[in-house]
C-alpha positions as CSV (number, residue, x, y, z in Angstrom):
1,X,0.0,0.0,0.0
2,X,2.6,2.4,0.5
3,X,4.0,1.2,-2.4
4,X,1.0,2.5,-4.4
5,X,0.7,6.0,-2.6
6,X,4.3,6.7,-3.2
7,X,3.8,5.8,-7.3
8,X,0.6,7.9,-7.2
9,X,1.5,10.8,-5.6
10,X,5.0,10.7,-7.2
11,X,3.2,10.5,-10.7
12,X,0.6,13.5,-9.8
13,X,3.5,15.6,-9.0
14,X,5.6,14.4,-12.8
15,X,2.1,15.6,-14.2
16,X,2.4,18.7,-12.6
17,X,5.8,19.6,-12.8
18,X,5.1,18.3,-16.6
19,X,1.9,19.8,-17.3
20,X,2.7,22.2,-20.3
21,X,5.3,19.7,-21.9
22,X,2.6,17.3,-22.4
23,X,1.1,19.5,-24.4
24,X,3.7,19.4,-26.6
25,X,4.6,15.9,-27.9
26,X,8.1,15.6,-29.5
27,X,9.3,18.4,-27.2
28,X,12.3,17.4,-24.6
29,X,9.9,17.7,-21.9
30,X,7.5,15.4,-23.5
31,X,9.9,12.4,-23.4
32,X,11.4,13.6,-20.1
33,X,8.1,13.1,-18.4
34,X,8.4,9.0,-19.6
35,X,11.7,9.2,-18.2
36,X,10.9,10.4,-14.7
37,X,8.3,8.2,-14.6
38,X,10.3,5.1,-15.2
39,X,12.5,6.1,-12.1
40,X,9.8,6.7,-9.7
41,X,8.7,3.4,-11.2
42,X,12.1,1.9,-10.5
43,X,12.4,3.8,-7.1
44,X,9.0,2.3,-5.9
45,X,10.0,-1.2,-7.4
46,X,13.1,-1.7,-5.5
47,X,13.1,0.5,-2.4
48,X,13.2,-2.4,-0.4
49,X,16.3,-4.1,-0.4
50,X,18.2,-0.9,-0.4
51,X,21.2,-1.0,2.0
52,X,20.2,-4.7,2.8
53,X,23.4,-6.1,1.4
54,X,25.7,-2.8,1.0
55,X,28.8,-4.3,-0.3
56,X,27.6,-6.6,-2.7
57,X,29.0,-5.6,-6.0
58,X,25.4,-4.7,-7.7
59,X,24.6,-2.4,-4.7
60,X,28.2,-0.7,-4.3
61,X,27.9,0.1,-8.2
62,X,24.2,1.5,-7.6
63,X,25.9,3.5,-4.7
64,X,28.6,4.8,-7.1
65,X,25.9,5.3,-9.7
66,X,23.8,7.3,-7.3
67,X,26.9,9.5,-6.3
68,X,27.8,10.1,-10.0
69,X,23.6,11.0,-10.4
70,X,24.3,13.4,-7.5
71,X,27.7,15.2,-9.3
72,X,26.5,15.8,-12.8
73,X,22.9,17.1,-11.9
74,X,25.0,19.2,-9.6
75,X,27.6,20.7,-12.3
76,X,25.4,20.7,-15.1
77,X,22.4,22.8,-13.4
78,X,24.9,25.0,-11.7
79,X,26.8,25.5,-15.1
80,X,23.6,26.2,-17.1
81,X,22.3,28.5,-14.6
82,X,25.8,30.8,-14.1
83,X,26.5,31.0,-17.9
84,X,23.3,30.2,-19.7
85,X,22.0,33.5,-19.3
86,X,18.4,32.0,-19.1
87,X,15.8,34.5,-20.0
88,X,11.7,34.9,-20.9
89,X,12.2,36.1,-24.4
90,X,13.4,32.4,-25.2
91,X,9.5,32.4,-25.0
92,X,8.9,28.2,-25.2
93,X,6.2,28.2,-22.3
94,X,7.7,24.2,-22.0
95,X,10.5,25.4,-20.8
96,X,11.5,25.3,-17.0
97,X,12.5,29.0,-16.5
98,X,16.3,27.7,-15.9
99,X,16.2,25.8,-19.5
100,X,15.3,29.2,-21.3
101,X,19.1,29.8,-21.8
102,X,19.9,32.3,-24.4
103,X,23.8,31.3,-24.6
104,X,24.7,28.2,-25.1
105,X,27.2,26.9,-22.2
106,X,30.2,24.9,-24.2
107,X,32.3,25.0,-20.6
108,X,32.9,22.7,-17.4
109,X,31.1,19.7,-17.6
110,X,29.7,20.6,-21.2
111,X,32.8,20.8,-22.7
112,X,32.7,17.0,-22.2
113,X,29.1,16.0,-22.6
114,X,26.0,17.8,-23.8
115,X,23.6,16.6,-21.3
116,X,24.8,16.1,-18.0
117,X,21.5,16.5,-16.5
118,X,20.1,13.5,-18.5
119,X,23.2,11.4,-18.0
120,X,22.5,12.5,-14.5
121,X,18.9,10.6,-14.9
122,X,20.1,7.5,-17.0
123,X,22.8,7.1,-13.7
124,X,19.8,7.1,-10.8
125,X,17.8,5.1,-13.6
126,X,20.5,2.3,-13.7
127,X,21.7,3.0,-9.9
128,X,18.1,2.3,-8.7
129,X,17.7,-1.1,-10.6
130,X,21.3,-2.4,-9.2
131,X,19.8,-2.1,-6.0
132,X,17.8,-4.9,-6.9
133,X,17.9,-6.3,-10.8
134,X,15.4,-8.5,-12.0
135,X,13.0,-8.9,-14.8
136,X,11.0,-6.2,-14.6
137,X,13.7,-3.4,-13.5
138,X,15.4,-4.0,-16.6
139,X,12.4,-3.8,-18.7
140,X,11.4,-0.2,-16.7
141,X,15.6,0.3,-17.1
142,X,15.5,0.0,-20.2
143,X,12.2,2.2,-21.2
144,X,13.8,5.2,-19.0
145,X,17.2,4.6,-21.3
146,X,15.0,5.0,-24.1
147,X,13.2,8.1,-23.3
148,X,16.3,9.7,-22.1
149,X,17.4,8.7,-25.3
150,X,14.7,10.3,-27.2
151,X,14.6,13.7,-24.5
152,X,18.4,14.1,-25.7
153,X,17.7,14.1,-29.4
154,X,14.4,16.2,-29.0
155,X,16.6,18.7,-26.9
156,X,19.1,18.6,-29.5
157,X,16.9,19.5,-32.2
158,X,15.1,22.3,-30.1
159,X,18.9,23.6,-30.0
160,X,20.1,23.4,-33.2
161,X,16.5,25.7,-34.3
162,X,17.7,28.1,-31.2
163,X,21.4,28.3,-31.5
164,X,21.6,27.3,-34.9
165,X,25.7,26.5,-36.6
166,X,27.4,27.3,-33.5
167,X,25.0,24.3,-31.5
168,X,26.1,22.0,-34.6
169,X,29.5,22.7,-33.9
170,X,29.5,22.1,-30.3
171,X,27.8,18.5,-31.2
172,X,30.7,17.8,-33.3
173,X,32.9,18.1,-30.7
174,X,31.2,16.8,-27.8
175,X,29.4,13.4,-27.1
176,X,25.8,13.1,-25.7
177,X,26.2,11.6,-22.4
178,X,29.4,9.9,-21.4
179,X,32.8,11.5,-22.7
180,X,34.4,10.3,-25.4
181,X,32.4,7.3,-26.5
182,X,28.2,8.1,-25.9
């Protein structure tokens, strides 16, 4: 039972929090709302054995997983928000009022990945089913990989019609979500 009210009032607040992205299928925000719900989903799922068998080597990688989660939401929001010079002429009312940057942040942890915030998602994704993998986590794993997925290359595509050649050129230089290889 608390099982069920944790998922349900988790999920009202992803449908407030997403309310105006919904509106707008394709957008980042769209697929981000799939995403968050596949980790609430994965939270609620395996909340049980957490800390049950600490060094086990599934649960010390979720634990470094989670810490990693922790360190690039933490540079990446703190990055955007310093340089990105987010403003309300950027005027996409599905944008969170941080996400309406108007300069596009190629520096610190960007100058290595493009979306630190997402990789910071597929990290607690993956760092919540270690705590406890079986079938079903790595079907709900696997469906928040695939929405981040698709959140990335919406978000990519909103920024290449924002920021236009200089956007293109930082995704030539830069990979999605781990350095040098994703």
């Amino acid at each position: 039972m608390p099982e069920i009210i944790a998922l349900t009032l988790g999920t009202a607040a992803n449908l407030w929090l997403s309310r105006r992205a919904l509106r707008a299928p394709g957008g980042h925000g769209f697929y981000r709302f799939f995403a968050w719900e596949a980790i609430l989903g994965l939270l609620v799922l395996n909340h049980e054995p957490w800390g049950q068998d600490p060094y086990s080597p599934h649960q010390l990688v979720s634990w470094l997983l989670m810490l990693l989660s922790i360190a690039l939401v933490y540079l990446g929001a703190s990055q955007l928000v310093r340089r990105g010079s987010a403003a309300p002429e950027r005027g996409d009312e599905t944008l969170y009022a941080f996400e309406k940057t108007t300069r596009l942040v190629t520096n610190g942890i960007y100058a290595y990945i493009r979306h630190p915030m997402y990789a910071s998602l597929l990290a607690l994704a993956w760092a919540a089913y270690l705590q406890d993998p079986n079938l079903t986590g790595t079907l709900i794993a696997a469906f928040a990989t695939l929405s981040l997925q698709l959140t990335a290359m919406a978000d990519e595509k909103e920024c290449l019609a924002y920021f236009g050649a200089e956007y293109a050129n930082y995704m030539r230089r830069t990979r999605r979500f781990i350095p040098w290889l994703l």
